[in-house]
N, C-alpha and C positions, 0 to 999 in steps of 0.2 A: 277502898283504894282501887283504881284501876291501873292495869295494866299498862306501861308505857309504847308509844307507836314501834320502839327498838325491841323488846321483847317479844310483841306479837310479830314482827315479821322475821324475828330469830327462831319462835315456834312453827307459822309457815315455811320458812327454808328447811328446818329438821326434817317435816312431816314431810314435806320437796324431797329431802335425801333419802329417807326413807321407804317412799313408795318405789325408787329404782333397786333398792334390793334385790338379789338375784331372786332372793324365797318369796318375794312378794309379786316379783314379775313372772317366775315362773309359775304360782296359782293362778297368775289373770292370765294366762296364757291356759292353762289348764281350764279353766273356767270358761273360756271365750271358746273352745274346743268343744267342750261337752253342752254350752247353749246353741253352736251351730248343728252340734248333731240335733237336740232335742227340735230345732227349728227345719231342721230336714225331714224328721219326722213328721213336724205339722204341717209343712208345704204339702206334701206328695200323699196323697189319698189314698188309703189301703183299698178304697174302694173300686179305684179306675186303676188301676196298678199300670202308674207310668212314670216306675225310677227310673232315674237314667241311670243306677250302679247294676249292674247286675252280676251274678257268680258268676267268674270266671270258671273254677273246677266246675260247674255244674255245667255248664256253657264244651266244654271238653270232652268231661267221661259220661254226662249224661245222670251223676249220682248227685245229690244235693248231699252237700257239705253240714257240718254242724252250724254254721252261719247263716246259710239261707232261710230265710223270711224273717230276719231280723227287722228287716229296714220295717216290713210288714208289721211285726209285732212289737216295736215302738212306735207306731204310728197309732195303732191298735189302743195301746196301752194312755197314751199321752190322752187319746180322745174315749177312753173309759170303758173299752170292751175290752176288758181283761180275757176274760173267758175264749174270745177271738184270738186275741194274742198270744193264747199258749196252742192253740190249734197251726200256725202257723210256726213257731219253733219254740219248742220247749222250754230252750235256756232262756228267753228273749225276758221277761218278768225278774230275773238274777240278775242277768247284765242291766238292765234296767236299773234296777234298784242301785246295781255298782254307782253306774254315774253320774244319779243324785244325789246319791250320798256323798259321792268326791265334789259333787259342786256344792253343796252343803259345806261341805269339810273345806274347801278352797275359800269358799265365803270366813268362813267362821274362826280359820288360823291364820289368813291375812286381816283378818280386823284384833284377833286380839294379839298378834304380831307387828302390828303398825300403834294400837294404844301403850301397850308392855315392851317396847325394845328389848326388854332384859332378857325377855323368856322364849327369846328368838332359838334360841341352841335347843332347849327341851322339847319345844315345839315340833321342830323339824324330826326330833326324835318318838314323839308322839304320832305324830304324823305319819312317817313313813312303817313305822311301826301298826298302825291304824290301816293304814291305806293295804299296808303287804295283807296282813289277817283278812280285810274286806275281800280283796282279790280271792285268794285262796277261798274262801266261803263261795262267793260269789261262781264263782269260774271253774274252781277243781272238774264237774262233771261237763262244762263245755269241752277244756284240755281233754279228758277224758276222751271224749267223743274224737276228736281233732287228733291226738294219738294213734287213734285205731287207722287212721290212713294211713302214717310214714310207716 
């Protein structure tokens, strides 16, 4: 038995509805953030070092910050000198890991959030719940660091 032309295009409109969700537009938004970083990383060459960001605080007092050579050490990291990229800042391999894992996580709860409707509430609590514990693993000894300044 197939399907009628009214059916499928009453599935197309849901899935339509669906994708505007706040939880699903705010993942691609999420998502679309953490691929521009990871493509800033692969534009600008750890090699020739010509970010155009650069520290402010370090830029002022003269002290490098627990952030600087971040930009360094995902660039590092993305193109497979690990061992570089913790020479450059420490945390840079943690914070790494952080915002693959959330574009992981963005990928994988808007798809199974857009097949399951139902499980949209659990999820968001999964999720943030998932996301809080990463952070804290992830970043506790950055903050750390970042602390000792204020």
């Amino acid at each position: 038995m197939t399907p009628s032309p009214e059916s499928n295009n009453a599935v197309l409109l849901s899935w339509r509805n669906r994708i505007r969700e706040p939880y699903i537009v705010i993942n691609a938004a999420l998502a679309l953030i953490i691929l521009m970083v990871f493509g800033y990383s692969l534009i600008f060459s750890p090699d020739r070092n010509e970010y155009p960001v650069v520290c402010v605080h370090e830029k002022l007092t003269g002290v490098p910050c627990p952030s600087c050579g971040l930009s360094h050490s995902f660039s590092l990291i993305l193109r497979g000198r690990i061992a570089e990229a913790y020479d450059w800042n420490i945390y840079g391999m943690r914070i790494f890991i952080f915002f693959a894992s959330q574009l992981f996580m963005r990928i994988v709860f808007s798809s199974v959030s857009l097949k399951h409707p139902y499980l949209e509430k659990p999820l968001v609590l999964y999720d943030g719940t998932a996301s809080f514990i990463l952070f804290m693993v992830c970043f506790m000894p950055f903050l750390k660091g970042i602390l000792k300044y204020l």
